[in-house]
C-alpha positions as a Markdown table, in Angstrom:
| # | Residue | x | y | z |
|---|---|---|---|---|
| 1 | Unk | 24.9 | 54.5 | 63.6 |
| 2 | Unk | 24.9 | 51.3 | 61.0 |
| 3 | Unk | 23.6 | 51.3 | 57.8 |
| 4 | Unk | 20.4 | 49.8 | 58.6 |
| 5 | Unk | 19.2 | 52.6 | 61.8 |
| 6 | Unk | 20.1 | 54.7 | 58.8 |
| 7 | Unk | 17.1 | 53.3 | 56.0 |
| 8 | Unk | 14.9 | 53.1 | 59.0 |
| 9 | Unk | 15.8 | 56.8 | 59.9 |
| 10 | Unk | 15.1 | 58.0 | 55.9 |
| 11 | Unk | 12.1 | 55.7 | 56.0 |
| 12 | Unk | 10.9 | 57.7 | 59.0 |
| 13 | Unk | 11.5 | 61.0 | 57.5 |
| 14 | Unk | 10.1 | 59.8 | 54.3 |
| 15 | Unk | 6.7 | 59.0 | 56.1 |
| 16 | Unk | 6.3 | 62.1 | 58.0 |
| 17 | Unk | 6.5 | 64.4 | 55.5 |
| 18 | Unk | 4.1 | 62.0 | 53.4 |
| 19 | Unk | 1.7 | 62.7 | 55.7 |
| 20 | Unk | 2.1 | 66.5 | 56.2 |
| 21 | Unk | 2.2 | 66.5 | 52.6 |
| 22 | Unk | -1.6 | 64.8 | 52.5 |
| 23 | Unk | -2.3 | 66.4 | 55.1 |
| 24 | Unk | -2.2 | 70.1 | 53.5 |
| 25 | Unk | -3.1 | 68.8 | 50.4 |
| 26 | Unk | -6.6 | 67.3 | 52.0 |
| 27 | Unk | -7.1 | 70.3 | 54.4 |
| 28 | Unk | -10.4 | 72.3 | 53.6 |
| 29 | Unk | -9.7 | 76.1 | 52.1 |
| 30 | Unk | -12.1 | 78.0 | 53.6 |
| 31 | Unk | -11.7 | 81.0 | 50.6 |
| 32 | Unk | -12.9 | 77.9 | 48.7 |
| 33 | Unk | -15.4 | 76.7 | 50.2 |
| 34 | Unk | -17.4 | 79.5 | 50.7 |
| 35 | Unk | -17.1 | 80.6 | 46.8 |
| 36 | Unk | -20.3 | 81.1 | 45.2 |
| 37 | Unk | -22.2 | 80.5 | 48.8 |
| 38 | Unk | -24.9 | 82.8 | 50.5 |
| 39 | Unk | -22.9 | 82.9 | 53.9 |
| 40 | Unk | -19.5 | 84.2 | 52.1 |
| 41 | Unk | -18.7 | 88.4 | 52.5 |
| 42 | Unk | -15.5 | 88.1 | 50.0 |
| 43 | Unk | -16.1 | 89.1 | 46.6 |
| 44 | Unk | -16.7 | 85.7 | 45.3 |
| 45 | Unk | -19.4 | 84.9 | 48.1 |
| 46 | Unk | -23.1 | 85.6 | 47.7 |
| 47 | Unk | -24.4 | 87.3 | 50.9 |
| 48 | Unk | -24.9 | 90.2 | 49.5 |
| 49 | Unk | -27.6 | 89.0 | 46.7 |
| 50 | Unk | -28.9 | 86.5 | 49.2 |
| 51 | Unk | -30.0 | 89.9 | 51.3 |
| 52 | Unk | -31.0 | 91.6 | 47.8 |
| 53 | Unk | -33.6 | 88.9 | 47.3 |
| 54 | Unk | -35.3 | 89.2 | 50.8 |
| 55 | Unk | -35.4 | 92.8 | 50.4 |
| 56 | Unk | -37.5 | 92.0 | 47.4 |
| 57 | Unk | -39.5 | 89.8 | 49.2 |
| 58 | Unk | -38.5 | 86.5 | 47.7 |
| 59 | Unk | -39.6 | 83.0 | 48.9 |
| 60 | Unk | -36.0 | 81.8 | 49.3 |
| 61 | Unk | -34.1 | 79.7 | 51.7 |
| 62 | Unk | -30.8 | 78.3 | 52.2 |
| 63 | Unk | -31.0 | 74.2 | 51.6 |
| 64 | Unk | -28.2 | 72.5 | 54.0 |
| 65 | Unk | -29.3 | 69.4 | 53.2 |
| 66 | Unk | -28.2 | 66.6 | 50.5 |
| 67 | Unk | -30.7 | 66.8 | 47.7 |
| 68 | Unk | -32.0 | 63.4 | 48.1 |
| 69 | Unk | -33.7 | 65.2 | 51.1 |
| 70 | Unk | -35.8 | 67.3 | 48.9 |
| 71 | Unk | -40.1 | 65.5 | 49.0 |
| 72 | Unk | -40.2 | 64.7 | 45.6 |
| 73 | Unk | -44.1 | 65.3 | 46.1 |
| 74 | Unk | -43.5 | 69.2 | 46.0 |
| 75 | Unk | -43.1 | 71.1 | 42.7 |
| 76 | Unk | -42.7 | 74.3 | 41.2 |
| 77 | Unk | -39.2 | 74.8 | 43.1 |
| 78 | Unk | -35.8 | 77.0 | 41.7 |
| 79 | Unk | -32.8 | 74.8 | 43.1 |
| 80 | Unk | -29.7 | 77.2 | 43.1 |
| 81 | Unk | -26.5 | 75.7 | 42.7 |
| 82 | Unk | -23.2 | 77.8 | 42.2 |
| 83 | Unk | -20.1 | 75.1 | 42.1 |
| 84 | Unk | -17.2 | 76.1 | 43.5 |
| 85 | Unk | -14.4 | 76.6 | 41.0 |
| 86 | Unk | -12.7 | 73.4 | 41.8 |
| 87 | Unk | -15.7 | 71.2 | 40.8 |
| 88 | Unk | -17.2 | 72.8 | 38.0 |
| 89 | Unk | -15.1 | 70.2 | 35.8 |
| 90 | Unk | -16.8 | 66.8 | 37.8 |
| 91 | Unk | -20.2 | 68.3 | 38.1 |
| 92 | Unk | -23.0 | 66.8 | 36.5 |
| 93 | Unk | -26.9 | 66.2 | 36.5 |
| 94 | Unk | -27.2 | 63.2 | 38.7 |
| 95 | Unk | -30.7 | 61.0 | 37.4 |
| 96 | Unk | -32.4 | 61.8 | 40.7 |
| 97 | Unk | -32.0 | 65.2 | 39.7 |
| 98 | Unk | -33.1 | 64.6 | 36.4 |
| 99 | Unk | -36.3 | 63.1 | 37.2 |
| 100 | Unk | -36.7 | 66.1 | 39.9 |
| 101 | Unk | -36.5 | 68.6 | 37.0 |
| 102 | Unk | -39.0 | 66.6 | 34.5 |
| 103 | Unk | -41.8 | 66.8 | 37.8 |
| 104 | Unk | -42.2 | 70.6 | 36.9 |
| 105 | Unk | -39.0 | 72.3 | 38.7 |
| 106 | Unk | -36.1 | 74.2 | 37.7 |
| 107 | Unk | -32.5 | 73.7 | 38.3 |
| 108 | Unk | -29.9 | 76.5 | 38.0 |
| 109 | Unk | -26.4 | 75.9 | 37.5 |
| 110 | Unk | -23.7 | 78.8 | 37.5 |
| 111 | Unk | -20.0 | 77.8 | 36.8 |
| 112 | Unk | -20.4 | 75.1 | 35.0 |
| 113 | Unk | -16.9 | 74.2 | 32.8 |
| 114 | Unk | -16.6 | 75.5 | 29.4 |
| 115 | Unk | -13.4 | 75.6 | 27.4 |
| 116 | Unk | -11.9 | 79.7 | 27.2 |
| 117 | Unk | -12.2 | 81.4 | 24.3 |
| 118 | Unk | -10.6 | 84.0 | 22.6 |
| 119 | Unk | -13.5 | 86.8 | 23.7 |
| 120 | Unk | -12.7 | 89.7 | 25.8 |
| 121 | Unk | -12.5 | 89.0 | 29.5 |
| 122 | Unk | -15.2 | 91.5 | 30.2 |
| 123 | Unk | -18.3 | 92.0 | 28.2 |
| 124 | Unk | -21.5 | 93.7 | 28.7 |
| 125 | Unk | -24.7 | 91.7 | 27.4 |
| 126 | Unk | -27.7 | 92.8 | 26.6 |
| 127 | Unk | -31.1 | 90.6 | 28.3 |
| 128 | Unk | -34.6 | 92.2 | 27.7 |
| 129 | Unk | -33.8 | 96.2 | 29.2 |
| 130 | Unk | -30.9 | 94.8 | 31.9 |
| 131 | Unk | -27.0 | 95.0 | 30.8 |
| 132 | Unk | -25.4 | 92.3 | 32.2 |
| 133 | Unk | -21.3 | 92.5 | 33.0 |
| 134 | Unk | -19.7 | 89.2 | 32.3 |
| 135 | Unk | -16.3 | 88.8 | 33.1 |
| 136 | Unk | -14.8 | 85.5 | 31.3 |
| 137 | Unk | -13.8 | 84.2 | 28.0 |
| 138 | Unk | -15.4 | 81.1 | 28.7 |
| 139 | Unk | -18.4 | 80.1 | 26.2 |
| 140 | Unk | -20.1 | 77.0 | 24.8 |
| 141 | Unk | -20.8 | 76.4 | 21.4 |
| 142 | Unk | -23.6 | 77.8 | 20.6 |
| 143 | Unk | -26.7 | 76.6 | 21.6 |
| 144 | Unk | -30.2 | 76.7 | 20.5 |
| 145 | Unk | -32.1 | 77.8 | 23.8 |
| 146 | Unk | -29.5 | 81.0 | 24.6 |
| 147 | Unk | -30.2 | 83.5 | 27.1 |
| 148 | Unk | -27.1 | 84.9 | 27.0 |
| 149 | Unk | -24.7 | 84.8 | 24.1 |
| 150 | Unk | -22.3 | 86.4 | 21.6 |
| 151 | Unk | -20.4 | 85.7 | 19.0 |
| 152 | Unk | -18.1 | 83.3 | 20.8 |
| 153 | Unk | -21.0 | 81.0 | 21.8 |
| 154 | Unk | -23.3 | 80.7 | 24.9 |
| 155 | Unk | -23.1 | 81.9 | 28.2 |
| 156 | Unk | -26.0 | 81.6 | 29.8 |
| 157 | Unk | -28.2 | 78.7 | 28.2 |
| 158 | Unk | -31.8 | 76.3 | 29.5 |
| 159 | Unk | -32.4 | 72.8 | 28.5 |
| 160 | Unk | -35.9 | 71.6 | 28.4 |
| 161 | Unk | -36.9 | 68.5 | 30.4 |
| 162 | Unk | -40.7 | 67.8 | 29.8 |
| 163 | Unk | -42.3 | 70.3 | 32.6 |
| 164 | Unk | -39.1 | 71.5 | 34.0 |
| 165 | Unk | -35.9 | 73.2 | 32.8 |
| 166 | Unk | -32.0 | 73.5 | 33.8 |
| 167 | Unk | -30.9 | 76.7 | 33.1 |
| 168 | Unk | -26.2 | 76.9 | 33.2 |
| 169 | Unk | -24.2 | 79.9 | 33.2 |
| 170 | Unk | -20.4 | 79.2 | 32.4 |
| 171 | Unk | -18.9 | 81.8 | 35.0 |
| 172 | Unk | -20.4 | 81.4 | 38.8 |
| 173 | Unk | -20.0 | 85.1 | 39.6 |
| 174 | Unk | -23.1 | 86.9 | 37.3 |
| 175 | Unk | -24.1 | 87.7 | 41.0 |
| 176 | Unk | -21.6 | 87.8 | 43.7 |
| 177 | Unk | -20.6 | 90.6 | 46.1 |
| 178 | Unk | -17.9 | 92.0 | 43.8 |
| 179 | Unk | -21.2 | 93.0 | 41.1 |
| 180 | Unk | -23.3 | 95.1 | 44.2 |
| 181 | Unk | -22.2 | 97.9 | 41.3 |
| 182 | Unk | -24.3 | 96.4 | 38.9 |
| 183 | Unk | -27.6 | 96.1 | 40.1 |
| 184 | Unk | -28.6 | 94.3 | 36.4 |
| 185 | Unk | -26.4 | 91.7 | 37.2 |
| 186 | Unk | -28.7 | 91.0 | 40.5 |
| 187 | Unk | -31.4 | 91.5 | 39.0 |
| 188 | Unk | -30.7 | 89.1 | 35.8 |
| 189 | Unk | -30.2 | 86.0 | 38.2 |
| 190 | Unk | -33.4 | 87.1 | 40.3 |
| 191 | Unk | -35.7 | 87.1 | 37.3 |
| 192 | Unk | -33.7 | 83.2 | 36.5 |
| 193 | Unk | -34.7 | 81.9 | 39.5 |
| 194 | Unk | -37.9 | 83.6 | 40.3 |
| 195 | Unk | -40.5 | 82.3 | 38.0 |
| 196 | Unk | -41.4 | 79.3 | 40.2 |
| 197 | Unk | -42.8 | 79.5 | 43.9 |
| 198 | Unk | -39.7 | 78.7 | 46.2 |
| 199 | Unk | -35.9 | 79.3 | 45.6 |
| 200 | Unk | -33.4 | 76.9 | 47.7 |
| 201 | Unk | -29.7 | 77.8 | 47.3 |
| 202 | Unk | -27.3 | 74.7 | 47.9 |
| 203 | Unk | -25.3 | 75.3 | 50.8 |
| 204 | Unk | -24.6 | 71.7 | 51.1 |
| 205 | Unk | -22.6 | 71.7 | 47.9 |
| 206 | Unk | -20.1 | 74.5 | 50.3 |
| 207 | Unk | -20.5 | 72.3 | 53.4 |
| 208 | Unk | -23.2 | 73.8 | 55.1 |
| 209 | Unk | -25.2 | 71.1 | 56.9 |
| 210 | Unk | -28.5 | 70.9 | 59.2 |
| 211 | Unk | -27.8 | 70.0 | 62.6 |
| 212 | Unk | -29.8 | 66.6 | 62.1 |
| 213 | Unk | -27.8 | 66.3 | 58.8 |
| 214 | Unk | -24.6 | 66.3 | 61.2 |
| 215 | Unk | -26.6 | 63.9 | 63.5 |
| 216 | Unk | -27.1 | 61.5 | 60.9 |
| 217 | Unk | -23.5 | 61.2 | 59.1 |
| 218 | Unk | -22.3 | 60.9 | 62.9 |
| 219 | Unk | -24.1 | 57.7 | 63.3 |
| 220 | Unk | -22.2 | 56.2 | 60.6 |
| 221 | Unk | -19.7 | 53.5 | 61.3 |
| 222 | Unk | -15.8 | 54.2 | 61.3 |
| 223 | Unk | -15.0 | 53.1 | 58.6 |
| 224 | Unk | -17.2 | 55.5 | 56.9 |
| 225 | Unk | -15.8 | 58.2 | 59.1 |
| 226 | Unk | -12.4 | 57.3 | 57.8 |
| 227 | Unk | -13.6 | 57.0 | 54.2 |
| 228 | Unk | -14.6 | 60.9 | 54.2 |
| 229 | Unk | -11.9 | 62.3 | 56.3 |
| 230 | Unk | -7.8 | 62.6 | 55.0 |
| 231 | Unk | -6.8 | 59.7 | 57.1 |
| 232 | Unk | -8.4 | 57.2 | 54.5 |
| 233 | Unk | -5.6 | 57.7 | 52.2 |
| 234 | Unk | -3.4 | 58.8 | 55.0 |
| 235 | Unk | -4.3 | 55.5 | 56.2 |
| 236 | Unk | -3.3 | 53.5 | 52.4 |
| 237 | Unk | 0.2 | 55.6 | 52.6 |
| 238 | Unk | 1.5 | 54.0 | 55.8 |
| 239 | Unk | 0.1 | 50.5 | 54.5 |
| 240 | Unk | 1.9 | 50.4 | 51.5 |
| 241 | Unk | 5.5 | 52.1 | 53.3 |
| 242 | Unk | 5.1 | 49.1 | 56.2 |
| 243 | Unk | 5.2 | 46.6 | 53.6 |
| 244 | Unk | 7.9 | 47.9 | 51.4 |
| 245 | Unk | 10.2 | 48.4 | 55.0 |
| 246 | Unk | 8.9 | 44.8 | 55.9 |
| 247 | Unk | 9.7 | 43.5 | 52.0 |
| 248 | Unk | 13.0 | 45.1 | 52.6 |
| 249 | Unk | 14.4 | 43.5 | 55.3 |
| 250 | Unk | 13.3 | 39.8 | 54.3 |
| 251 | Unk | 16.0 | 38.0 | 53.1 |
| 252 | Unk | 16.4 | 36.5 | 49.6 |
| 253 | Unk | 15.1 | 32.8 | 49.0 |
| 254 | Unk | 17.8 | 30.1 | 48.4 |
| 255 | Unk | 21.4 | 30.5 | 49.8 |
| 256 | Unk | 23.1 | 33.7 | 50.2 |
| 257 | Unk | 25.4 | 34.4 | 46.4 |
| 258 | Unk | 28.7 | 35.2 | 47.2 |
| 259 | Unk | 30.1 | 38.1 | 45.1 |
| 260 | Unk | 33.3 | 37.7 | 43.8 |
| 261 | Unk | 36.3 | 40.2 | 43.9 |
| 262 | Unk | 37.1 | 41.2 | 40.4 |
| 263 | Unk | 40.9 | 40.8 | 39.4 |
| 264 | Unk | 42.3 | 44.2 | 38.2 |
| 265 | Unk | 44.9 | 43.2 | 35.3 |
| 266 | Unk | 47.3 | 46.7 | 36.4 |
| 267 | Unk | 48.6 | 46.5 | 32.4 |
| 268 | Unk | 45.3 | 46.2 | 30.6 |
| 269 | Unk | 44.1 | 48.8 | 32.8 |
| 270 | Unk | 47.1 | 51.0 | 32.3 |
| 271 | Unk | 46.9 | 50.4 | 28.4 |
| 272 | Unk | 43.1 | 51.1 | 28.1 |
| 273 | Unk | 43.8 | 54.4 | 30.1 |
| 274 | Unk | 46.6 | 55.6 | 27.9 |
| 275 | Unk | 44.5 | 54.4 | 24.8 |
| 276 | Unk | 41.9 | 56.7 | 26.3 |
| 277 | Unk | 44.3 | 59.9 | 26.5 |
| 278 | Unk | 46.1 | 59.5 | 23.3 |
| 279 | Unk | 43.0 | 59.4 | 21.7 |
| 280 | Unk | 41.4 | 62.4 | 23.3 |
| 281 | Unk | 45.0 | 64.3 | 22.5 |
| 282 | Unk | 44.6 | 62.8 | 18.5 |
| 283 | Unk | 48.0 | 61.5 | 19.3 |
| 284 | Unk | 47.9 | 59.1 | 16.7 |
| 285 | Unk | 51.7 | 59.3 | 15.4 |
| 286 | Unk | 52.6 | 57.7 | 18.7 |
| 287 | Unk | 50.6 | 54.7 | 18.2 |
| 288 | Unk | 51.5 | 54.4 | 14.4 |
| 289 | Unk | 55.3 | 54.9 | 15.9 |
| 290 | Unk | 54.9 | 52.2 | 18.3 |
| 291 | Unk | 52.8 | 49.9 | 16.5 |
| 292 | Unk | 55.2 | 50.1 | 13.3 |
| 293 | Unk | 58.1 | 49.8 | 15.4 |
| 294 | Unk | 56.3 | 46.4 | 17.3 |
| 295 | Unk | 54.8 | 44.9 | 13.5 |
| 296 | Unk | 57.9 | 44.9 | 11.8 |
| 297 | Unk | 60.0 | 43.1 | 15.1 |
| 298 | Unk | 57.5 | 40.7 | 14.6 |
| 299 | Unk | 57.9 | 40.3 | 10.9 |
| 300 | Unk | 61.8 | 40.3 | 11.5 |
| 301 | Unk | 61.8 | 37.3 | 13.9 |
| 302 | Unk | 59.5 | 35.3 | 11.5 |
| 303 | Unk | 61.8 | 35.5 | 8.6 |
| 304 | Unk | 64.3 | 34.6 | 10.8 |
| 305 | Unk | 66.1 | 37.8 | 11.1 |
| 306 | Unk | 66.6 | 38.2 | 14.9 |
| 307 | Unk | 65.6 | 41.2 | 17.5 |
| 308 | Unk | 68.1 | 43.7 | 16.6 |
| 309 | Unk | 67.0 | 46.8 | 14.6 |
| 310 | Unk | 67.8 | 46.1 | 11.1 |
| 311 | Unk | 67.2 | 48.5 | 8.1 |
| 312 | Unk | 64.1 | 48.6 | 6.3 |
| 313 | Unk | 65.4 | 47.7 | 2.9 |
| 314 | Unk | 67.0 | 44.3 | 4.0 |
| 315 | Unk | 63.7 | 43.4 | 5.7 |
| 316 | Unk | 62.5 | 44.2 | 2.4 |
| 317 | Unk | 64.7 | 42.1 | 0.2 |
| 318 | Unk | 64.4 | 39.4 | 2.6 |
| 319 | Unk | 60.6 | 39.2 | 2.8 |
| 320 | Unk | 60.6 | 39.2 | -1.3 |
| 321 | Unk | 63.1 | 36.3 | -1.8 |
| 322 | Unk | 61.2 | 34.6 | 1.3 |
| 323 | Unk | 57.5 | 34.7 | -0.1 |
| 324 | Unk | 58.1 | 35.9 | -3.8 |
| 325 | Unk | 56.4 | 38.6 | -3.4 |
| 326 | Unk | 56.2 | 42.3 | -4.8 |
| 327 | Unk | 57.3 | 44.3 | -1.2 |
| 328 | Unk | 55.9 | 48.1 | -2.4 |
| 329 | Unk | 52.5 | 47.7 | -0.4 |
| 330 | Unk | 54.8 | 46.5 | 2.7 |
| 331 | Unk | 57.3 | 49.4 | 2.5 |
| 332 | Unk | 54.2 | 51.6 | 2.3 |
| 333 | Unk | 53.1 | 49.9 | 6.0 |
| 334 | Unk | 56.8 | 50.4 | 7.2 |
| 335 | Unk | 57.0 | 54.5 | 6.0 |
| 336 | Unk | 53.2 | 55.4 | 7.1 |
| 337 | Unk | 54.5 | 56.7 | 10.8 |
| 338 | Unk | 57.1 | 59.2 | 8.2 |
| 339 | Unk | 54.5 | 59.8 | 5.4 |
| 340 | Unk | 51.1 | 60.0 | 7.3 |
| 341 | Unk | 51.8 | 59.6 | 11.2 |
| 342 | Unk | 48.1 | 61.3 | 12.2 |
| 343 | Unk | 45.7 | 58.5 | 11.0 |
| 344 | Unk | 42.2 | 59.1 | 11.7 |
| 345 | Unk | 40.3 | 56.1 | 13.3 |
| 346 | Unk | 39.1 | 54.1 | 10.1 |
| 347 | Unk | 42.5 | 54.7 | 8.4 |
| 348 | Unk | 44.3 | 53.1 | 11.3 |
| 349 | Unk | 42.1 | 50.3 | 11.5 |
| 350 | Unk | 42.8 | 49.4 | 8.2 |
| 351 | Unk | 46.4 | 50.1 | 8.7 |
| 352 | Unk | 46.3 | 47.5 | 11.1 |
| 353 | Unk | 44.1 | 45.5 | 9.1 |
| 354 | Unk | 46.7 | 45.1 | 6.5 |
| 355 | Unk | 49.8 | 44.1 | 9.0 |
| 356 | Unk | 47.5 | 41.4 | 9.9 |
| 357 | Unk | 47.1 | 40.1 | 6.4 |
| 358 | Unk | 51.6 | 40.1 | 6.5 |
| 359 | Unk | 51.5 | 38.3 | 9.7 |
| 360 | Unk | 48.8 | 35.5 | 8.0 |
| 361 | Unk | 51.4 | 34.8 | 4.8 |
């Protein structure tokens, strides 16, 4: 196999799992979904109070339907919403809804997002003779029209909105299946969304729909099929993966740059790798050895003294007569491999500093 079947193999593989990746990360939870909904039996559904209010006799239904759908002509509604834990954070009051409110009605919202706090997980409030169980350390700051609160701010709360209110609550289980124990708790949200004519519960919101709902969002074109489905950005992966492949095997513009082979020099290379050793041993004495040994040759031959290894002293004498010089400092160069032979790295710099100043005379 050449090396290009192998990109296009690893491009492949790269795609597929992009896709299973979106794939699961797109795919509905059903646990999810039916959080806080009328149809769910797990503790965090609502079934069970949905069934406490008919036995009570309540005007309630269950509203799958957007709520653009509500006749803005009827008032004196209670529009139950409890958002699902994952999108307490985006929700809020759309204007439509706004102006729904200000006709008379009531909205009631329960998980709506509120930073923790550093209050007990569960509590017990107090509301008229009911005691309420709250479990979360969630509050708002404290707010003026407080149904329920404590010291660490609000947790159930109404805003007025001319002849309508909202009413929030910052945990969306005060009545799920997990409180059929705590008959206050059922009765608390009862009393919250009794006091107009008809209650609607959003099942929309959990993805409950009318079968002319259905009908209706079938009729839509495909793109807006694809839009609300995981193969939109499905769709956006593979587009951008096909152009990077295509990118990748266009050639460069202009003609093709050769590269050039770099020439090894074997010495340099073998001199930068003993440099490298001897200074990771702190073999320093070698160097000074060899580098004394190689300066004064040098020094020799320019005063005319030839190759052979003469003694230091006539090198001495000789360099003194030559430049009328004093010759200590240079007998100190010559005796630093015997004296000091383990220079650190700014002493041997200057050390070599100073056989260049000889060399320059």
């Amino acid at each position: 196999m050449n090396i290009n079947r192998k990109k296009w193999w690893i491009l492949g593989i790269i795609l597929v799992a992009v896709t299973i990746f979106l794939t699961l990360l797109a795919a509905p939870n059903s646990n999810k979904l039916l959080a806080g909904s009328t149809f769910g039996k797990n503790p965090n559904g609502y079934g069970a109070w949905y069934q406490y209010m008919i036995d009570q006799g309540a005007a309630i239904e269950r509203w799958q339907k957007p709520f653009s759908a509500l006749e803005t002509n009827k008032n004196n509604i209670s529009y139950l919403k409890i958002l699902p834990p994952q999108t307490s954070k985006f929700y809020s009051l759309s204007l439509e809804e706004i102006d729904w409110v200000k006709q008379g009605n009531t909205i009631v919202i329960l998980g709506i997002d509120a930073p923790p706090t550093v209050a007990p997980f569960t509590t017990t409030q107090s509301y008229k003779d009911l005691q309420i169980k709250i479990a979360t350390t969630r509050r708002k700051e404290s707010q003026i029209n407080s149904i329920l609160q404590d010291d660490h701010g609000s947790i159930v709360w109404q805003t007025k909105m001319d002849k309508g209110k909202v009413i929030y609550a910052v945990t969306p289980y005060i009545a799920a299946n997990a409180y059929q124990q705590y008959p206050d708790n059922y009765q608390f949200l009862a009393e919250l969304v009794s006091q107009n004519d008809l209650i609607l519960v959003d099942e929309y919101l959990h993805g409950y729909k009318d079968r002319e709902v259905i009908t209706q969002e079938r009729k839509g074109t495909l793109l807006d099929y694809f839009t609300k489905t995981v193969w939109m950005p499905i769709g956006i992966q593979l587009i951008i993966i096909t152009v990077i492949a295509i990118a990748s095997k266009l050639p460069r513009f202009g003609k093709p740059t050769l590269i050039r082979k770099t020439q090894i020099d074997n010495s340099q290379a073998y001199i930068q790798a003993l440099a490298a050793v001897l200074e990771k041993a702190q073999c320093s004495d070698f160097v000074v050895k060899i580098i004394t040994k190689d300066e004064k040759l040098k020094l020799q031959q320019s005063l005319g003294l030839g190759k052979g290894n003469i003694p230091n002293d006539i090198l001495l004498n000789t360099w003194q007569q030559t430049t009328g010089k004093d010759s200590k400092q240079l007998q100190k160069l010559l005796q630093v491999s015997e004296t000091k032979p383990n220079l650190n790295y700014s002493e041997l710099i200057k050390w070599l500093k100073q056989w260049q100043q000889y060399h320059s005379h």
